[in-house]
Steps between C-alpha positions, in 0.01 A plus 500: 500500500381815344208470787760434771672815368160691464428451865841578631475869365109530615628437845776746474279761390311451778723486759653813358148699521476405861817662562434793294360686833821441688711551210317852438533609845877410548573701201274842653651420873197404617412162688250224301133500596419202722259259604392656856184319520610333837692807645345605824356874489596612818194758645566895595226673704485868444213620724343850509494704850197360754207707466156516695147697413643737738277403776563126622770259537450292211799537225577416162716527266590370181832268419622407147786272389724675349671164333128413342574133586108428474500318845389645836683280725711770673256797459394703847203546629296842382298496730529482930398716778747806605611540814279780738810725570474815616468743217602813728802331638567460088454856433668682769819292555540210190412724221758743560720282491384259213482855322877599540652163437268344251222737247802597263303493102805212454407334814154446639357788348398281223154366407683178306719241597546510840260337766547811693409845416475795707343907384682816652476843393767584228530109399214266411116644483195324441371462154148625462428729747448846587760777653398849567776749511523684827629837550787506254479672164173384419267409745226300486573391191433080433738253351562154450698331751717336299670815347634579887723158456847580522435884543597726808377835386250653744183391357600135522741487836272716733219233406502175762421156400120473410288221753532233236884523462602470834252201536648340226833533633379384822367205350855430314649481778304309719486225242871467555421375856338148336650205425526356127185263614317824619538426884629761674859467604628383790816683467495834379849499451440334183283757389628633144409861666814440739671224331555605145630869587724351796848485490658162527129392457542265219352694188693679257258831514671637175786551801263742691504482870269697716593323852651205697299298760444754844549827286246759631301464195491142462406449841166750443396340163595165686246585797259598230454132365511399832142694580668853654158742597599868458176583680531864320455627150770747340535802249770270292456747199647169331 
């Protein structure tokens, strides 16, 4: 009896530490730990802009999983072979507009989290290289890059994108032209370059629209993807 009764309690006390967790986070508002063990982690690519060695085609870029689910079933390729479009047809007539719509510092302009980034003077500069003021208050005079980001005094603003900039923009945005398996896309329509800032294009764009479908510019970026020749360079002064 005094056994039976011994038992009894031991089992009480244990069923009442089990529930200690749940009991604990009813009381602070908060919901019980639980076995997850079998949840499925669902996978969330975040991939940096495409970039080349500034001389071929070949492009990389690097994507991480911003859930850390530890699998790789969903991840996107890092590697494929960019598109040959025309990087004067880019400079002359996309990039102005790209530049307008899209380099804001809370936009593009950004070197993290978005899979496309774009440099214009007065918004995002390279890290790690050199500008040389021209003929404003102190010519001649070398700093780093980076300090012209966001800044539109003379030194900074009268100084164009340097080679490797605009060639990493280029490359940014010619990436958009390939499909999630790296094959270039059939349909450029469904290029994020024209389909993300589009209105009524099915992305949210933080509720920025740059364009509808046979706006003057989304018909030139448009015939951009599709392999436009400008046949002519330009003094952008992007």
């Amino acid at each position: 009896m005094q056994k039976s009764r011994f038992a009894s309690l031991a089992a009480r006390y244990a069923r009442t530490l089990l529930a200690a967790p749940t009991l604990l986070a009813a009381c602070a508002g908060e919901t019980a730990p639980t076995d997850d063990s079998n949840a499925t982690c669902v996978e969330a690519w975040q991939c940096t802009p495409w970039e080349t060695d500034g001389q071929s085609n070949n492009g990389t870029r690097a994507c991480t999983d911003q859930n850390m689910c530890g699998t790789t079933n969903q991840k996107p390729l890092e590697g494929a072979t960019l598109p040959a479009l025309d990087p004067e047809y880019y400079e002359c007539n996309v990039e102005p507009i790209v530049i307008a719509g899209c380099s804001m510092l809370g936009c593009h302009g950004t070197e993290t989290g978005r899979g496309y980034r774009l440099y214009a003077r007065g918004r995002l500069r390279i890290t790690g290289q050199t500008l040389v003021e021209p003929g404003c208050l102190s010519a001649g005079t070398p700093g780093p890059s980076e300090a012209c980001t966001g800044d539109i005094e003379c030194k900074c603003w009268s100084l164009p994108q340097l080679t490797v900039e605009r060639r990493r923009s280029f490359d940014a945005a010619r990436g958009l032209a390939l499909a999630d398996d790296g094959t270039l896309l059939t349909d450029m329509t469904k290029s994020p370059l024209l389909a993300q800032p589009q209105a009524g294009g099915g992305f949210p764009h933080a509720g920025i629209f740059m364009w509808s479908q046979g706006d003057p510019d989304y018909t030139t970026v448009k015939a951009w993807l599709d392999g436009a020749q400008r046949g002519s360079t330009c003094n952008s002064m992007n």
